[in-house]
C-alpha positions in Angstrom: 4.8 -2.7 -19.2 7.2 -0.9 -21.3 10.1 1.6 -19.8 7.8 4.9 -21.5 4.9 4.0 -20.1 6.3 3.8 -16.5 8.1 6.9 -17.0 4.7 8.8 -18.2 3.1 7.3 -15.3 5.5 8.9 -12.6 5.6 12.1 -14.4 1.6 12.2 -14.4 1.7 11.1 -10.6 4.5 12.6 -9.8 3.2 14.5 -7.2 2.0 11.6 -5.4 5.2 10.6 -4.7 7.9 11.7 -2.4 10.5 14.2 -3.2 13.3 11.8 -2.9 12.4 8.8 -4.4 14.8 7.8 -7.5 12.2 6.3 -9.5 14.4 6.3 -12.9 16.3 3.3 -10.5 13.3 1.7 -9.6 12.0 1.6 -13.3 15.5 0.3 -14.5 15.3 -2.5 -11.6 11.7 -3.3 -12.4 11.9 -3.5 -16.0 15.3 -6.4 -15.5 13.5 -8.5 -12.5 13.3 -11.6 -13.7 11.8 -12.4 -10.4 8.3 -11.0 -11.5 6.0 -12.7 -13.3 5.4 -12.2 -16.8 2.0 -10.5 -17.8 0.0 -12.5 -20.4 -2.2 -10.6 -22.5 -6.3 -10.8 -21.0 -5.0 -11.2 -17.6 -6.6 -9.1 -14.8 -4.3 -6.4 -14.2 -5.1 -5.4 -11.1 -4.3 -9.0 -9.7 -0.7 -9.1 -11.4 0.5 -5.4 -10.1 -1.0 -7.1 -6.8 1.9 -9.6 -6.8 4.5 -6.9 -7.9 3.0 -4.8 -4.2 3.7 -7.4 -2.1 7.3 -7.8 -3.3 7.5 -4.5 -1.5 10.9 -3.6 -3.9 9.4 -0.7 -5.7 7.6 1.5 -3.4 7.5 4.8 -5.4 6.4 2.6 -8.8 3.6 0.9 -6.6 2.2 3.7 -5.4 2.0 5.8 -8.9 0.5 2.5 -9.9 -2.1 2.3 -6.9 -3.2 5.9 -7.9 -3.3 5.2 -11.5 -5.5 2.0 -10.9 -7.6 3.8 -8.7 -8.9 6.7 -11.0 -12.6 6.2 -11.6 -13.4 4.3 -14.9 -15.7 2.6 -16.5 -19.5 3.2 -17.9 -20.4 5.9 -14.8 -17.9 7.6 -16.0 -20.4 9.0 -19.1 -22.9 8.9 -16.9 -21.1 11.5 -14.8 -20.9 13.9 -17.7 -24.4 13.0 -18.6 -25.0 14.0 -15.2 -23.1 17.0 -15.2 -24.7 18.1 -18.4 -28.2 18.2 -16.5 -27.0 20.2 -13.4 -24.3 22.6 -14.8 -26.0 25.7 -16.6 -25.1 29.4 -16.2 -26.1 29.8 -12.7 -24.8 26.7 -11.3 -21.5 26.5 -12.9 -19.8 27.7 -9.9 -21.3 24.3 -7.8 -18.8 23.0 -5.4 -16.8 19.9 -6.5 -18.6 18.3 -3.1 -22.2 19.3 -4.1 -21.7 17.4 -7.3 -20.5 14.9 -5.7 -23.7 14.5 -3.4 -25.6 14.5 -6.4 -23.7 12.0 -8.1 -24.2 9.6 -5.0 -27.9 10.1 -4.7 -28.3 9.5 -8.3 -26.2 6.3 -8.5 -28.1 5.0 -4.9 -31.2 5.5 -6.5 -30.1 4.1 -10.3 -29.0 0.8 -8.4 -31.7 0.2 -6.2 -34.1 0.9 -9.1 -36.1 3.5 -7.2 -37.1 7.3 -7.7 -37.0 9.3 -4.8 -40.1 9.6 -3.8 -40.3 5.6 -3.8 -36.9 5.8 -1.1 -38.0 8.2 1.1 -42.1 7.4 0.8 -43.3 7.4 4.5 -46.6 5.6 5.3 -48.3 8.5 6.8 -46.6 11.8 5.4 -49.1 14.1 6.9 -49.6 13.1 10.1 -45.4 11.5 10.4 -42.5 12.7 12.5 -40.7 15.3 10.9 -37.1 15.2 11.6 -36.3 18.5 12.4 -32.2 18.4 12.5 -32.9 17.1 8.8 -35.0 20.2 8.2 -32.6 22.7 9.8 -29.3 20.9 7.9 -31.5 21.5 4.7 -32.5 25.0 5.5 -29.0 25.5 6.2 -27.6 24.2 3.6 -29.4 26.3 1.0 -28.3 29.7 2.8 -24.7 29.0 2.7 -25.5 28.0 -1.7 -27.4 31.3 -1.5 -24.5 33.3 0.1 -21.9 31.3 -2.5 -23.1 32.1 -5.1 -24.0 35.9 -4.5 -20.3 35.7 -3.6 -19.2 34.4 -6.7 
């Protein structure tokens, strides 16, 4: 990796970091450590910054790196705006990042198993079943507090 993109990194994730880690050193010693393997072009990445971790010499450059490498990517990553596109309109644009989140799950559980709802909860005998009442009463409490939110807000 080049000197600039290892400094953008640790400005982006920055924060991660702690206060008093000199991390223009540890870009300085990184970039001259012969010690490191090179990286070839259509190698997996994730693998060679692997071998640069368990040198354990750059510690504030590993873990910029870990939280850069960790940031969701990939094709779910339209999905979630197509996703968000369906669920955010003018009432709901104040919906908790953790709401979206449950929705996101749900969707992606049901996507990979290939199922629709009703198909993953379907009971034999829906009528005459158990109910689960804590399930009910989490439910019914759940939409109160989205009721009193968003008359809040």
């Amino acid at each position: 990796m080049k000197r600039i993109y290892l400094r953008e990194l640790i400005h982006m994730m920055g924060h991660l970091l702690p206060p008093d880690a000199d991390t223009d050193q540890e870009i300085l010693r990184f970039n001259v450590d012969q010690a490191l393997p090179s990286f070839q072009h259509g190698e997996d990445v994730v693998k060679w910054w692997a071998v640069v971790f368990n040198t354990g010499k750059y510690p504030a450059l590993c873990q910029a790196v870990k939280a850069a490498l960790s940031i969701f990517h990939g094709a779910l990553v339209e999905s979630s705006f197509s996703v968000m596109g369906t669920i955010i309109d003018q009432r709901s644009t104040s919906m908790k990042i953790s709401t979206l989140s449950a929705v996101q799950t749900v969707k992606d559980t049901l996507q990979t198993r290939n199922q629709t709802g009703v198909e993953m909860f379907r009971r034999d005998d829906l009528k005459f079943g158990e109910v689960d009442r804590r399930l009910c009463s989490n439910i019914s409490a759940a939409g109160t507090r989205d009721k009193v939110q968003r008359q809040e807000n």
